[in-house]
C-alpha positions as CSV (number, residue, x, y, z in Angstrom):
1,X,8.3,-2.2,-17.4
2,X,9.6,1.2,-17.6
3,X,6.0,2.7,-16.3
4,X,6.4,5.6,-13.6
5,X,4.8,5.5,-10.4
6,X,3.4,8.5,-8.7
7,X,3.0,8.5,-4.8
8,X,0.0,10.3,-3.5
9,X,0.6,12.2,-0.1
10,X,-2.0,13.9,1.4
11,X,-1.8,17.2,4.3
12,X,-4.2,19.0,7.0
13,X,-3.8,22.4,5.9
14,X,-3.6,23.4,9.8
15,X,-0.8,20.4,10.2
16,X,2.3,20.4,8.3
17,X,2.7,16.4,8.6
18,X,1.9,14.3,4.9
19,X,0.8,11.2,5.1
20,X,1.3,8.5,2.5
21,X,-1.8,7.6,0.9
22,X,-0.7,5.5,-1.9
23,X,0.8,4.6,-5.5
24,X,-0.9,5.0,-8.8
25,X,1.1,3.4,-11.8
26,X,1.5,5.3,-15.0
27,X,0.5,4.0,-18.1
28,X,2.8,4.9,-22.0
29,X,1.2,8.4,-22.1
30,X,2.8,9.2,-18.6
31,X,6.1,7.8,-18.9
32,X,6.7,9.9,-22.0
33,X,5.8,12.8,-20.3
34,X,7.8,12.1,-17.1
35,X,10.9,11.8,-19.5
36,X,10.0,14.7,-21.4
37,X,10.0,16.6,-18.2
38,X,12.8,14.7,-16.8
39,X,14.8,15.4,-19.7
40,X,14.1,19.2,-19.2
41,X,14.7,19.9,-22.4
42,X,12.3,22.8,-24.4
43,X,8.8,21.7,-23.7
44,X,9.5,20.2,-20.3
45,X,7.5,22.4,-18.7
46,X,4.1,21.5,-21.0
47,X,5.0,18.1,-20.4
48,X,4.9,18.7,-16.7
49,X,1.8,20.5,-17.0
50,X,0.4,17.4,-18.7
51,X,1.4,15.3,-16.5
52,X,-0.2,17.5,-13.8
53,X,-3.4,17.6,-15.1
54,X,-3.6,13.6,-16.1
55,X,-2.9,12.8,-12.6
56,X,-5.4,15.0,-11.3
57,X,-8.1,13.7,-13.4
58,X,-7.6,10.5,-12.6
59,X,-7.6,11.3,-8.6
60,X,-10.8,13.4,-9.4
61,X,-13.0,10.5,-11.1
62,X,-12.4,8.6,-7.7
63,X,-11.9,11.4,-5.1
64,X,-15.3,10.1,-2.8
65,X,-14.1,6.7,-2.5
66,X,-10.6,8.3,-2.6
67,X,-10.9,10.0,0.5
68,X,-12.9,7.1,2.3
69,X,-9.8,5.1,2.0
70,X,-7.6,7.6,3.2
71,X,-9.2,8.6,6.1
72,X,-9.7,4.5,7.1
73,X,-5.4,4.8,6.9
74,X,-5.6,7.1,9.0
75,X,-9.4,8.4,10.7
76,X,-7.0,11.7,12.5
77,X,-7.9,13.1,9.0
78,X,-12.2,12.8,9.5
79,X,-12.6,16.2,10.4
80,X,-10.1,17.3,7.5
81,X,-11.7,15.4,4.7
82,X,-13.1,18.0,3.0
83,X,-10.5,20.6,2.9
């Protein structure tokens, strides 16, 4: 469908190990950023920044239930939730 897909990977910052924590699936908005910026050409790096900030607003409306589901993956990363 020509959507990108961005994979989420999370750290410790005392461990230097990522774990895989999932996919989210970009939407029209996205992939015409992601080509922008892939493309490199003159405003690549507002796109990126675009890009940047869509992504992290769409973690930050679900970062609670988020983080429940990442730590379930993987419960070594309790104690690290909050960082």
């Amino acid at each position: 469908d020509g959507f990108p897909v961005f994979n989420l990977f999370v750290r410790t910052k005392r461990a230097n190990v990522w774990y895989p924590c999932g996919s989210f699936k970009g939407d029209e908005r996205s992939a015409a950023l992601a080509k922008s910026y892939a493309d490199g050409g003159m405003l690549s790096g507002i796109s990126k920044k675009q890009l940047d900030g869509g992504i992290a607003g769409s973690l930050w409306q679900d970062q609670d239930r988020l983080k429940e589901s990442i730590v379930r993956s993987f419960p070594q990363l309790k104690k690290s939730k909050n960082e």
